[in-house]
C-alpha positions in Angstrom: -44.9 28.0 -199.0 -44.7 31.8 -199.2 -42.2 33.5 -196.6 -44.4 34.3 -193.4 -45.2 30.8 -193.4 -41.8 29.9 -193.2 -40.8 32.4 -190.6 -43.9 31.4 -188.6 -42.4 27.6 -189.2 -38.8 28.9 -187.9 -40.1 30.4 -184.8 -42.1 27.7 -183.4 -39.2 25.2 -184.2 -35.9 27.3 -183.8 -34.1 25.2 -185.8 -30.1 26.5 -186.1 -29.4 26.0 -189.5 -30.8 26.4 -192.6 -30.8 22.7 -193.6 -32.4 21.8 -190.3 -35.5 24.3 -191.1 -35.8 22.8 -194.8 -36.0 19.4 -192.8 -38.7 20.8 -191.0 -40.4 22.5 -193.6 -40.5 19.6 -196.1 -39.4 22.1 -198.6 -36.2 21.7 -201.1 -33.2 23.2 -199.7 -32.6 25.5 -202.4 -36.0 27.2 -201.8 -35.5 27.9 -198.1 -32.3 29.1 -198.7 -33.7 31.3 -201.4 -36.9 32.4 -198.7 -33.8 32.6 -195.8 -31.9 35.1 -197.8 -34.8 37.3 -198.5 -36.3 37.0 -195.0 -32.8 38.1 -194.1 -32.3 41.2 -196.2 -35.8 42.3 -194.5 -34.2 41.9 -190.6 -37.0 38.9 -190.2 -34.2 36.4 -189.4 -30.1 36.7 -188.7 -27.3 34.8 -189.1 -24.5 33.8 -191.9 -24.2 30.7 -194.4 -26.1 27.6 -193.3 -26.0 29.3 -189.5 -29.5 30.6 -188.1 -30.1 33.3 -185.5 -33.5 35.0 -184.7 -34.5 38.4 -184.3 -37.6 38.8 -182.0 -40.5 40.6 -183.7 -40.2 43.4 -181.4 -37.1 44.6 -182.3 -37.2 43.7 -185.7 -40.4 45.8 -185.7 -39.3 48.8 -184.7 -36.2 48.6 -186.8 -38.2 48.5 -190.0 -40.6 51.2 -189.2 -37.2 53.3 -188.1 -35.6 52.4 -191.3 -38.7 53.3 -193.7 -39.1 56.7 -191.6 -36.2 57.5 -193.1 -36.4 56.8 -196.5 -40.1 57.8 -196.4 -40.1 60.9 -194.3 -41.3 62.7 -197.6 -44.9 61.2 -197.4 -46.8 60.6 -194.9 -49.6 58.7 -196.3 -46.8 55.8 -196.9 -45.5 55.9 -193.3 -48.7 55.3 -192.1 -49.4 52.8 -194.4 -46.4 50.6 -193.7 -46.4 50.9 -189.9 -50.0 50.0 -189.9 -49.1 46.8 -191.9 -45.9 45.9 -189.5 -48.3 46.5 -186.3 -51.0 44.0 -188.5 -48.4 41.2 -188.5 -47.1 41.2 -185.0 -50.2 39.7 -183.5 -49.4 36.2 -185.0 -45.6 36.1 -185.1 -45.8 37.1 -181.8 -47.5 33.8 -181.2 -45.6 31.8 -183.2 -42.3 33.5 -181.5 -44.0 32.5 -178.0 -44.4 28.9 -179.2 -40.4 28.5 -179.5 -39.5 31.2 -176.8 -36.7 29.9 -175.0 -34.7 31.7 -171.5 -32.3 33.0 -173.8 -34.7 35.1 -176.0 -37.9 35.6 -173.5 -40.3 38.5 -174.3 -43.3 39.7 -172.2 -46.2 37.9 -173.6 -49.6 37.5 -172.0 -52.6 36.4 -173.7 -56.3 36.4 -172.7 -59.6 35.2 -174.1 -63.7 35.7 -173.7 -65.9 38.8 -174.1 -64.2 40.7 -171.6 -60.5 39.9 -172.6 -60.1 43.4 -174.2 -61.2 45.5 -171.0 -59.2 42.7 -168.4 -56.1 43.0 -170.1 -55.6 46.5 -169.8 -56.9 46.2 -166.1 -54.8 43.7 -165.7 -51.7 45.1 -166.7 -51.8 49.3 -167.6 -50.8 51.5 -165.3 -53.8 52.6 -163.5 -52.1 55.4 -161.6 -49.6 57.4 -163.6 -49.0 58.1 -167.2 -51.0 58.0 -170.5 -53.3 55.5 -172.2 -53.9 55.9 -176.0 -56.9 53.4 -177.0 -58.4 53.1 -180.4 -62.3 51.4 -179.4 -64.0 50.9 -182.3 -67.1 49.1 -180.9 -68.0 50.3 -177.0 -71.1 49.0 -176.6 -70.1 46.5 -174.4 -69.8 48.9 -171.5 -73.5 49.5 -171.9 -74.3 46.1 -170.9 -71.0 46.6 -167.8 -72.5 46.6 -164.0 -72.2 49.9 -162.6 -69.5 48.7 -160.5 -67.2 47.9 -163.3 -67.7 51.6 -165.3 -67.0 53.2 -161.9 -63.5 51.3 -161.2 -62.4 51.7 -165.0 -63.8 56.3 -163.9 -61.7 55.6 -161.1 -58.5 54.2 -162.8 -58.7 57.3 -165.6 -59.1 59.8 -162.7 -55.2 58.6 -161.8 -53.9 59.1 -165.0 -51.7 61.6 -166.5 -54.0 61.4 -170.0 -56.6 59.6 -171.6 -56.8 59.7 -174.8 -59.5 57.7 -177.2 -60.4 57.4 -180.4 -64.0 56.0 -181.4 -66.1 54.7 -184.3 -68.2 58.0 -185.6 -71.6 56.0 -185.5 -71.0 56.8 -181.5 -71.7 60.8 -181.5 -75.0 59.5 -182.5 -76.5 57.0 -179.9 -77.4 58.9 -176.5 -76.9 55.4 -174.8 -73.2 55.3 -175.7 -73.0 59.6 -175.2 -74.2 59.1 -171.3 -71.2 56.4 -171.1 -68.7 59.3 -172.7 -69.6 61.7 -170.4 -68.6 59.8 -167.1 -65.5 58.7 -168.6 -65.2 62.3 -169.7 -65.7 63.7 -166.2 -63.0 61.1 -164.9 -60.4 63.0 -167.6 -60.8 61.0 -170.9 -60.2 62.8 -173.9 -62.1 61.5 -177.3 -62.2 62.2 -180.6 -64.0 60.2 -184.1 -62.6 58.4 -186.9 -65.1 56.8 -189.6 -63.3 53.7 -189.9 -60.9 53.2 -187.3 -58.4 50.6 -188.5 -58.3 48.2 -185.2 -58.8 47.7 -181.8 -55.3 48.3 -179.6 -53.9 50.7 -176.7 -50.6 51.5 -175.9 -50.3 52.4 -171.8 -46.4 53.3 -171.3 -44.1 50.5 -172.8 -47.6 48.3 -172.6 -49.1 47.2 -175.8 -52.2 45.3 -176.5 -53.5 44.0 -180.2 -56.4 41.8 -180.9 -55.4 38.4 -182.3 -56.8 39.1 -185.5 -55.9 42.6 -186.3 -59.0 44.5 -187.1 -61.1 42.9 -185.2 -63.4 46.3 -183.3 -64.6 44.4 -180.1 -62.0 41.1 -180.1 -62.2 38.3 -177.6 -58.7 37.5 -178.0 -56.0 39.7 -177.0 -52.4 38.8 -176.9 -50.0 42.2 -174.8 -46.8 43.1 -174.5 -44.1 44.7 -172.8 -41.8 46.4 -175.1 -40.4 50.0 -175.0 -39.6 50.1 -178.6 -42.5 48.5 -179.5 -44.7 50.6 -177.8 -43.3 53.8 -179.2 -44.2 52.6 -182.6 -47.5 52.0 -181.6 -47.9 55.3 -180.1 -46.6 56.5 -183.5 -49.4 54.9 -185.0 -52.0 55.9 -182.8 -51.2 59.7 -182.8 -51.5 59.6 -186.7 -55.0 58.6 -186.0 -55.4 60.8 -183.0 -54.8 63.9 -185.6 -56.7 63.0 -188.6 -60.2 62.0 -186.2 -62.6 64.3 -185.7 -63.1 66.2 -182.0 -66.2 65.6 -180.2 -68.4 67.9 -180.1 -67.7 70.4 -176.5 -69.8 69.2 -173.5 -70.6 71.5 -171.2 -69.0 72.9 -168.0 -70.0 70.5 -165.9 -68.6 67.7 -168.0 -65.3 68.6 -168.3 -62.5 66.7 -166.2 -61.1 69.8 -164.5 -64.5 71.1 -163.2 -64.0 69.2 -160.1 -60.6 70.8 -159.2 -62.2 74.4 -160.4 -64.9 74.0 -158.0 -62.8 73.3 -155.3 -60.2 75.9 -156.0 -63.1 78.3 -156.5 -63.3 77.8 -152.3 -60.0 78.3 -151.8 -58.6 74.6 -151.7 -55.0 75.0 -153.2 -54.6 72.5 -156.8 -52.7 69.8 -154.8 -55.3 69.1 -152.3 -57.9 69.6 -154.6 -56.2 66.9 -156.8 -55.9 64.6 -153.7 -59.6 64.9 -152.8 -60.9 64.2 -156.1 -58.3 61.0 -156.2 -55.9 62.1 -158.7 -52.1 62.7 -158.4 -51.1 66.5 -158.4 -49.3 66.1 -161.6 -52.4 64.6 -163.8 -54.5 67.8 -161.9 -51.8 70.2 -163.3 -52.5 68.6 -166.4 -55.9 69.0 -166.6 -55.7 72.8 -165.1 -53.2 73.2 -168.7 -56.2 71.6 -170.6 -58.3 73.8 -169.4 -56.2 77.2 -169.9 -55.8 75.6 -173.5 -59.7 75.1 -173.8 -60.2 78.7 -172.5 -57.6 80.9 -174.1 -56.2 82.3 -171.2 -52.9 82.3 -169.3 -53.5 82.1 -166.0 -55.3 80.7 -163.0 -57.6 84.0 -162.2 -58.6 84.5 -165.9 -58.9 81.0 -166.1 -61.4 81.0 -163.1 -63.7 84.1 -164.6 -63.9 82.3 -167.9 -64.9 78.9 -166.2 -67.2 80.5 -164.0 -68.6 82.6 -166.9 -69.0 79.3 -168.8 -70.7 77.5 -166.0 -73.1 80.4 -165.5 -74.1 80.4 -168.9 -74.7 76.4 -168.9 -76.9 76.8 -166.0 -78.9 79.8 -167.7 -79.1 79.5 -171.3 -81.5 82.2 -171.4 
């Protein structure tokens, strides 16, 4: 029996000493304690002698990519490498850890299954109205086959965040199907960008993280999520690794950008906050996107930033 196994084996039974999980394990006691000490020098399990304690994956999760920044701050390459293999092996300890989860030790743990778990969980349990969501999607094409109904209330739930940031398979920039579904998410203030290979399906919404049950599975229809602050900042790690190395889409035009709808109606004479609260978005995501916008543009303020938007939309309107 190789380590995992064994750890798998301890957290589903939570035995309390090291003879009691040999006992369990069917395994000679001077192998386990040989797999305990090792498992213990990696933060996996705790305790001293014969004694047992356990560490959920969690924490021990976020120590070990903390520890490993450290020693390999030098290389970035490695980093990536090892927090993509820690983030790979929480899906099924944290199922195992669940199994023999007591009151003393809970952690937040919902699971959810069929060909729409990966879109409900994050309905289910993101924060729909503030912050940022940061989503790898390799396969999207399920939303083609989505009722109108449900691509408008996910529009709607992206127009009341902060940020939304995406990254896709490449093979997407191609199909016009899946480019008509980009630009109404893109309208409601997604951000995307392309990666060849995207390693997994996962987001991270806040101190919210959801991982397919099988890591890199693109489209998975089972999806286990947790609430962890530490965990979730590793994730986020990960994801903005990604985020950096993808490839930006190619510009849409004016009228597909998700601060046209405040520039139109500040071009009347609405102020930003009400324009934010008739378009359904909090005045601090709207300020956001008004940033995004001065970035996108080059300029530093909100007339230059109107004469270059207007510009822009003119010359969308009349390419000639």
């Amino acid at each position: 029996m190789n380590d995992e196994s064994l750890l798998s084996m301890a957290y589903r039974g939570r035995p309390s000493t090291v003879a009691e999980l040999a006992t369990l394990s069917h395994l000679p006691l001077d192998e386990v304690e040989a797999i305990v000490a090792r498992l213990r020098d990696r933060g996996r399990l705790g305790g001293h002698g014969a004694d047992l304690t356990y560490t959920a994956p969690a924490d021990w999760a976020a120590e070990t990519v903390a520890a490993h920044a450290a020693e390999l701050r030098h290389s970035a390459r490695d980093l990536l490498g090892e927090i993509e293999r820690i983030v790979a092996e929480l899906p099924g300890m944290i199922g195992h850890w669940s199994i023999g989860e007591t009151s003393a030790d809970p952690m937040p743990v919902v699971t959810r299954h069929g060909p729409r778990a990966a879109e409900d969980v994050w309905y289910e349990l993101g924060q729909r109205d503030t912050g940022t969501l940061e989503a790898v999607l390799p396969d999207i094409t399920r939303f083609l086959s989505s009722p109108a109904e449900r691509v408008e209330r996910f529009s709607t739930a992206f127009r009341r965040k902060d940020a939304v940031r995406v990254v896709l398979s490449t093979p997407a920039a191609a199909d016009p199907a899946l480019q008509q579904l980009l630009t109404a998410f893109t309208a409601a203030g997604m951000e995307y960008r392309f990666l060849d290979d995207p390693p997994s399906w996962f987001w991270v919404d806040g101190d919210q993280l959801a991982v397919p049950y099988e890591w890199g599975e693109g489209r998975p229809t089972s999806v286990v999520s947790v609430r962890n602050t530490a965990l979730a900042t590793l994730a986020s790690a990960y994801f903005a690794t990604l985020w950096h190395s993808a490839a930006p889409a190619v510009p849409a035009s004016a009228s597909a950008q998700p601060w046209t709808p405040l520039l139109t109606l500040m071009r009347k004479g609405i102020t930003l906050e009400t324009a934010s609260r008739m378009i359904g978005v909090n005045p601090r995501t709207g300020r956001r996107r008004i940033a995004q916008a001065m970035t996108h543009y080059g300029v530093s303020t909100l007339f230059a930033l109107g004469v270059a938007w207007a510009a822009d939309a003119d010359a969308a309107a009349d390419p000639e």
